[in-house]
Wavefront OBJ file of the C-alpha trace (Angstrom):
o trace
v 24.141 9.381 63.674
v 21.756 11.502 65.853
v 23.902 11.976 68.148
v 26.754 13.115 66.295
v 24.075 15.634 64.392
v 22.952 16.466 67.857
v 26.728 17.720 68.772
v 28.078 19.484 65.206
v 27.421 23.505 66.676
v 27.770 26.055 63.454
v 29.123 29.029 64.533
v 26.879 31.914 63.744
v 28.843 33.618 60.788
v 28.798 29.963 59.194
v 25.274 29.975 60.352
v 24.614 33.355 58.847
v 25.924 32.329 54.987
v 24.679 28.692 55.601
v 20.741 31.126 55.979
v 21.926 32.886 52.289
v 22.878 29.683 50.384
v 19.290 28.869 51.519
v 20.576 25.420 52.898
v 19.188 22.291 55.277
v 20.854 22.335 58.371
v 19.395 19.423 59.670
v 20.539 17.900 56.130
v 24.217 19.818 56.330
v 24.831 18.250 60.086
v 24.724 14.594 58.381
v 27.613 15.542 55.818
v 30.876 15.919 55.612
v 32.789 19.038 56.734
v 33.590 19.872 53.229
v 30.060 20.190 52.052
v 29.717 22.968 54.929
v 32.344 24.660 53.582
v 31.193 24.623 49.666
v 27.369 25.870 50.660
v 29.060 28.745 53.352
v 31.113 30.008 50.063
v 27.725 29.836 48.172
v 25.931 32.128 50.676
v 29.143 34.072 51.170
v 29.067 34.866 47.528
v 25.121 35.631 47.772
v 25.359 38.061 50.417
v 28.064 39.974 48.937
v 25.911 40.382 45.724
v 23.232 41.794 47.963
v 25.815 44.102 49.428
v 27.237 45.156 46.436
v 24.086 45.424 44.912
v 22.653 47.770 48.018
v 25.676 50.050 47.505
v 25.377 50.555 43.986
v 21.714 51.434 43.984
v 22.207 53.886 46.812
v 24.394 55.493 45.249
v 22.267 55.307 41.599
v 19.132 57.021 44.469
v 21.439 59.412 45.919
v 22.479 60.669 42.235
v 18.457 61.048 41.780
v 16.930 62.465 45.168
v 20.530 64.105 47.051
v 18.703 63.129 50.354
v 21.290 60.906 52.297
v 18.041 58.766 54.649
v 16.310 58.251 51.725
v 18.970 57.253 49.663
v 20.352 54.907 52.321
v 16.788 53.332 53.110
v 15.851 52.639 49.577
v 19.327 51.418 49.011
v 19.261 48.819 52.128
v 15.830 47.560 50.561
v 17.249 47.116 46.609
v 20.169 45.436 47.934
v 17.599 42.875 49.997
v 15.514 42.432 46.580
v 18.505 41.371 44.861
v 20.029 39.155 47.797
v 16.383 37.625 48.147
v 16.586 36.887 44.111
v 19.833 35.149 44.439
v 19.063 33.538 47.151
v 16.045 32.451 45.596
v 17.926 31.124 42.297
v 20.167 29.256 44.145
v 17.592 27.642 46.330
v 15.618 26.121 43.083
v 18.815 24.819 41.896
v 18.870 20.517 42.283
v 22.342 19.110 41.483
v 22.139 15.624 39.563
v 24.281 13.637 37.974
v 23.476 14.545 34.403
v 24.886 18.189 33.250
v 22.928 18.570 30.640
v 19.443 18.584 32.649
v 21.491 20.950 35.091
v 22.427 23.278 31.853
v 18.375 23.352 31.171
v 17.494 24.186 34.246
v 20.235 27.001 34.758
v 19.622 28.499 31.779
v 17.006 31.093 32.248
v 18.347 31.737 36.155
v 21.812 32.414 34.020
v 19.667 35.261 31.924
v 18.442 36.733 34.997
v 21.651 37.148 36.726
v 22.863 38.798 33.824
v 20.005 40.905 33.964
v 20.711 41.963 37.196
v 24.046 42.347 36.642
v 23.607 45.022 34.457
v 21.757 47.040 36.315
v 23.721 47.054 39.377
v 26.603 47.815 37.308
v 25.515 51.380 35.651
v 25.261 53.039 39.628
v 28.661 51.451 40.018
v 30.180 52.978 36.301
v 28.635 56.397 37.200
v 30.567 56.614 40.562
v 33.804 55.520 38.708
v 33.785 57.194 36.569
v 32.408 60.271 38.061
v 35.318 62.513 37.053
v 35.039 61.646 33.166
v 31.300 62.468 33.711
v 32.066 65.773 35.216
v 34.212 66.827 32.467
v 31.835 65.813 29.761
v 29.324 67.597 31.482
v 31.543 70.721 32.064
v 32.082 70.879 28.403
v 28.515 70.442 27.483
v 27.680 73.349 29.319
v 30.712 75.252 28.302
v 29.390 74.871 24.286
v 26.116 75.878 25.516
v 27.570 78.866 26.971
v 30.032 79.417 24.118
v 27.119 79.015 21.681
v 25.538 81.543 23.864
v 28.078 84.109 23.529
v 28.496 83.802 20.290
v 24.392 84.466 19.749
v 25.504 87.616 22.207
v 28.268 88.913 20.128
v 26.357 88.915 16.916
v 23.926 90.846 17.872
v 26.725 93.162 19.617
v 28.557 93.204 15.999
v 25.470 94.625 14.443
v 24.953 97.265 16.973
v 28.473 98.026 16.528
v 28.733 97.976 13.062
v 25.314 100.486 12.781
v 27.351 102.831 15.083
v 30.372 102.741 12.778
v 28.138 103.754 9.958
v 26.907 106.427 11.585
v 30.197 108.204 12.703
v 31.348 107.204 9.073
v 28.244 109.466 7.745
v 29.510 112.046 10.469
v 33.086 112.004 9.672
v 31.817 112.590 6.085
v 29.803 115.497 6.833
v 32.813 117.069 8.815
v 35.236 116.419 5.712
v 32.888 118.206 3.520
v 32.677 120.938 6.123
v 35.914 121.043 6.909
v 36.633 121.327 2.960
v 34.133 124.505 2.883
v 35.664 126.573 5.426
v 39.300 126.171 3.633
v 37.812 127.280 0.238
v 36.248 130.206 2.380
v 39.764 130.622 4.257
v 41.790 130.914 1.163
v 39.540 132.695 -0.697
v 39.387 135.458 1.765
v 43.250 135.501 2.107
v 43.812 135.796 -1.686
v 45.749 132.318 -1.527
v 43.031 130.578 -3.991
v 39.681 131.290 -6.010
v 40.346 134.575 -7.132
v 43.349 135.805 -5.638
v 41.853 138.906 -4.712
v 42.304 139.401 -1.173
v 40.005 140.460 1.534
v 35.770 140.303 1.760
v 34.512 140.238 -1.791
v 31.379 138.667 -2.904
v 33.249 135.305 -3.975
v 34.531 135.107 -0.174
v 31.091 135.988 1.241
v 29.419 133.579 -0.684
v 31.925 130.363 0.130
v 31.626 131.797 3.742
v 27.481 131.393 3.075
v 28.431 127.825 2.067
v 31.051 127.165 4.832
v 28.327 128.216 7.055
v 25.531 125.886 5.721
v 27.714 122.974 5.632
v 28.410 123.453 9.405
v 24.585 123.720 10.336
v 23.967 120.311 8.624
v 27.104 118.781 10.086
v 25.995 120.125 13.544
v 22.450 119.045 13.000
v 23.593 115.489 11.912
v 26.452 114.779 14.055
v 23.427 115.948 16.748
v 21.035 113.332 15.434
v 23.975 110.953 14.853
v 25.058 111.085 18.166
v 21.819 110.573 19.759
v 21.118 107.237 17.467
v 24.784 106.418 18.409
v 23.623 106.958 22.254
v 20.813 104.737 21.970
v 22.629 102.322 20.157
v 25.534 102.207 22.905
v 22.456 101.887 25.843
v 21.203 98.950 23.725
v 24.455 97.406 23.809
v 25.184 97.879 27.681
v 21.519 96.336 27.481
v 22.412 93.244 25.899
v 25.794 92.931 27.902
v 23.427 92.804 31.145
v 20.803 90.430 28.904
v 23.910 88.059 28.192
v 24.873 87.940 31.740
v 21.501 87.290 32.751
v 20.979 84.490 30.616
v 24.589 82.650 31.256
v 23.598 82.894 35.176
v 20.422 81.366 34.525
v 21.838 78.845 31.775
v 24.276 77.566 34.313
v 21.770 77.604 36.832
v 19.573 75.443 34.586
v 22.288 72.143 33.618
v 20.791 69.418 34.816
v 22.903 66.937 36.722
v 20.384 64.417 37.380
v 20.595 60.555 37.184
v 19.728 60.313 33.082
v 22.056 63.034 31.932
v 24.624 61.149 33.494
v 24.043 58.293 32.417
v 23.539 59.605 28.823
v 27.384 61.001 29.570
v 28.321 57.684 30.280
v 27.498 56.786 26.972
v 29.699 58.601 25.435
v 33.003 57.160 27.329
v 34.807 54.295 25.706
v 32.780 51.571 26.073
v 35.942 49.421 26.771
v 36.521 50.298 30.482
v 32.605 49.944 31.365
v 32.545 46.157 29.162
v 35.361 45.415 31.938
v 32.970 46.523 34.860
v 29.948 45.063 33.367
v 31.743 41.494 32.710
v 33.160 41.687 36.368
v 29.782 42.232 37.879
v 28.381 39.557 35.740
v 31.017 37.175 37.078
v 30.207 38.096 40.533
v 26.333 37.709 40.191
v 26.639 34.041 38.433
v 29.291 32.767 40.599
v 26.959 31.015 42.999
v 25.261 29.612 40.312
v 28.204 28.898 38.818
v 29.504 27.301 41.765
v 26.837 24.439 42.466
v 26.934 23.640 38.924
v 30.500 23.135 38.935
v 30.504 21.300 42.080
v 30.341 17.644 42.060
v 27.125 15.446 42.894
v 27.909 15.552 46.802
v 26.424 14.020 49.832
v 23.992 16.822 50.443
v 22.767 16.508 47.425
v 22.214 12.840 47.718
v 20.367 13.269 51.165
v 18.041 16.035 50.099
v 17.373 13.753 46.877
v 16.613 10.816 49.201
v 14.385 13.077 51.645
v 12.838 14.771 48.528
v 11.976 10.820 46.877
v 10.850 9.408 50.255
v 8.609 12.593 50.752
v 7.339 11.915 47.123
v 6.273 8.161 47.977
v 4.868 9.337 51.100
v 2.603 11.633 49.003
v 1.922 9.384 46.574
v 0.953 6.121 48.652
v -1.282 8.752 50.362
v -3.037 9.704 47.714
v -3.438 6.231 46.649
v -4.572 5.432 50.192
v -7.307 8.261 49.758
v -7.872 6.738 46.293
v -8.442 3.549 47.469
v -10.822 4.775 50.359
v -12.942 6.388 47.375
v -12.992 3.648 45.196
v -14.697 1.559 48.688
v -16.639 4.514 49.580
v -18.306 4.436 45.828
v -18.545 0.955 45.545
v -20.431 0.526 48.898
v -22.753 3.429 47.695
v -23.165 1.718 44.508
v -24.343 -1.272 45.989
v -26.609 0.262 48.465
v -28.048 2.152 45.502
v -28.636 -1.759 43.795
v -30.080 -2.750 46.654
v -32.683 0.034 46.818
v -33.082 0.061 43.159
v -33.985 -3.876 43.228
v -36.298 -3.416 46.303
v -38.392 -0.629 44.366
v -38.919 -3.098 41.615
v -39.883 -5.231 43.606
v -42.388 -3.218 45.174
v -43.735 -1.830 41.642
v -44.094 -5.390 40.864
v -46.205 -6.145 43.709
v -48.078 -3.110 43.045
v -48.458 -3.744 39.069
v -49.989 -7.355 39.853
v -52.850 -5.781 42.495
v -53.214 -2.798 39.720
v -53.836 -5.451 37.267
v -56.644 -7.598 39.087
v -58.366 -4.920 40.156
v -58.611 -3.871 36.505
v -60.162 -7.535 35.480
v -62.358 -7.174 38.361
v -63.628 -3.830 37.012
v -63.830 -5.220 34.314
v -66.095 -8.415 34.820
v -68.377 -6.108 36.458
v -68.836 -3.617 33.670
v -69.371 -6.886 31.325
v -71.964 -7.681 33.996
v -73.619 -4.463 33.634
v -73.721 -4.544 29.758
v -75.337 -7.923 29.640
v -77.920 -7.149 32.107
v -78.991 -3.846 30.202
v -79.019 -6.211 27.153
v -81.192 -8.823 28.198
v -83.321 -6.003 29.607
v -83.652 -4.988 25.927
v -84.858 -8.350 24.583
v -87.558 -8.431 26.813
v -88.986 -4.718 25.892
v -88.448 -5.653 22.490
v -90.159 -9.026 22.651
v -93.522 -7.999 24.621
v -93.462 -4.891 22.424
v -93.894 -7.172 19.359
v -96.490 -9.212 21.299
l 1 2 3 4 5 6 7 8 9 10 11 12 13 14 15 16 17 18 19 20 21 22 23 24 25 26 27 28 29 30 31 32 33 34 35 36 37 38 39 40 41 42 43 44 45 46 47 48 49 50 51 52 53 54 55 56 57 58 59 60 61 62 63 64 65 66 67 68 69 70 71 72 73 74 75 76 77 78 79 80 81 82 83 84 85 86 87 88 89 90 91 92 93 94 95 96 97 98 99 100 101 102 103 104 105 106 107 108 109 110 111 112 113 114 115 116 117 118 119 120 121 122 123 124 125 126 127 128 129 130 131 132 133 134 135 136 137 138 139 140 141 142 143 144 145 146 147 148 149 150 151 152 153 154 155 156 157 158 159 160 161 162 163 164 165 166 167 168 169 170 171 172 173 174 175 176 177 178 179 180 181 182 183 184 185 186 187 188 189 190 191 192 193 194 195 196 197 198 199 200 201 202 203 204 205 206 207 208 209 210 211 212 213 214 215 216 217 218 219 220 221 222 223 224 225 226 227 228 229 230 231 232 233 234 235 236 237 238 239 240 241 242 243 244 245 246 247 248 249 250 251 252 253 254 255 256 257 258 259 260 261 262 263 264 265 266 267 268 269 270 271 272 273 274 275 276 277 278 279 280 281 282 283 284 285 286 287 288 289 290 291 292 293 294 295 296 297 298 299 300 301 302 303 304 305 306 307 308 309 310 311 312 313 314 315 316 317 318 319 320 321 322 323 324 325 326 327 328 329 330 331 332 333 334 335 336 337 338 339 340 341 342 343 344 345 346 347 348 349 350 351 352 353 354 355 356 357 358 359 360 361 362 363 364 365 366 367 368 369 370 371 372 373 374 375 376 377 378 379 380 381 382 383 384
């Protein structure tokens, strides 16, 4: 068998999605060709996720910054995040031959892959549908301008209307002027008022009146048309204002990364649910895969190399075990020893202690009888 796993020779694109299903190589050489096969899909499907997942958030970067090397450098390193991740969640995967333990275990990997899922897809949705985007943003700004204009000609209605009171007021005072000089016409011609033809005191004095009415007309249409001046200027004013202000407004419509994707919001949601549910698909399929695969002979071998490794740790640890069991038995009984030997030794020591103490004593006993008789003797030849 070593030899034959000695001569199998990958070649280095099986090699290369053998690396992303995060496989054994040594383990693959022992199986069947069919194994290499299923875990070169896996990987295939892995590094495609990466890729897809690298395009999608330089693209989502790009939208943000507009600076192409950044943009492709920080897209390079999200899609190797996400490739490590799946790579990763395939790796912890164990086949066995009960699905339900598999379903446990797949579970929360399952909820991550959805996870990221979704947020590869909204770079994806924004590129396609960048033209819907474009036009909901074009009409956005197009209200804001229309509401802008309409702000701009209400103010230019009330200019206007102000000026079309005032040549109202002046058009009246040239009606009642107008009126004045006919009354002074006719009168002087013999056609009305009197009759009485020519420069009598009736025509001088409607000619007195003709006359004032035309000094007030001339004096208001004079002030009238000066208000009616600086009312036009103001409205030239505002024209350049409104201008101003639709420049800058257009110059001001963001077209960042969050208005868009607000935009994207509101598009159908059906065509995005499509995208969404496709990149889902693609970023569970490898998980997908080994747990619809069957219990195969990789999976048995890595098992088997997995148990024996297990025994090996655990008959070493019982091997250490054992060693510390002896070790603290032999210290236990050294410690017997030396506590047996000590009483020993007090004993010993307790037995001198206690004759010297009877020795001390029979002497003080000694000492008190002496001093007694001593006593008997004073007292004696004192009563003598």
């Amino acid at each position: 068998m070593d030899t034959n796993k000695d001569d199998i020779k990958f070649s280095f694109l099986m090699q290369f999605f053998l690396f992303c299903s995060a496989s054994d190589l040594d383990i693959l050489k022992q199986c069947p060709n069919a194994e290499h096969q299923k875990y070169a899909g896996v990987g295939a499907t892995v590094f495609f996720t990466g890729l897809l997942a690298c395009a999608s958030g330089g693209y989502a970067l790009y939208t943000a910054f507009k600076i192409v090397w950044l943009s492709v450098l920080l897209g390079i390193f999200w899609g190797l995040l996400v490739f490590n991740l799946d790579r990763f969640l395939v790796s912890t995967m164990k086949k066995s031959r009960g699905k339900i333990k598999e379903l446990v275990q797949i579970t929360p990997r399952l909820l991550l892959a959805v996870l990221l899922a979704v947020v590869i897809s909204t770079p994806l949705e924004l590129k396609i549908f960048e033209e819907e985007i474009n036009e909901s943003l074009y009409y956005a700004g197009a209200q804001k301008v229309e509401k802008l204009e309409a702000l701009y000609n209400q103010r230019v209605d009330l200019k206007q209307e102000r000026i079309d009171q005032i040549k109202a007021n002046t058009e009246e005072k040239l009606v009642v002027r107008d009126e004045f000089y006919r009354q002074y016409v006719c009168e002087c011609d013999g056609t009305c008022g009197t009759g009485q033809k020519g420069r009598g005191s009736e025509c001088e004095r409607k000619e007195q009146k003709y006359l004032a009415s035309n000094v007030e007309y001339q004096e208001v249409k004079k002030e009238n048309d000066a208000e009616i001046a600086v009312l036009k200027g103001e409205k030239e004013k505002l024209a350049d204002q409104f201008f101003t202000e639709k420049e800058e407004l257009q110059a001001s419509f963001a077209d960042g990364l969050l208005v868009r994707i607000n935009a994207l919001k509101s598009l159908p949601y059906g065509p995005q649910l499509v995208i969404i549910l496709l990149l889902i698909s693609i970023e569970i399929a490898p998980i997908l895969v080994k747990l619809l695969s069957p219990y195969g002979p990789y999976d048995h071998l890595l098992k088997t190399l997995e148990y024996n490794f297990e025994i090996d740790e655990i008959t070493a640890i019982n091997m250490r075990n054992q060693q510390l069991n002896n070790k603290l038995t032999l210290m236990a009984s050294l410690e017997q020893s030396k506590i047996e030997q000590e009483l020993q030794n007090n004993e010993g020591a307790m037995k001198l202690i206690g004759e010297a103490h009877l020795e001390l004593v029979k002497e003080q006993l000694k000492i008190w009888i002496d001093q007694e008789k001593v006593k008997i003797r004073e007292e004696s030849e004192n009563r003598s």
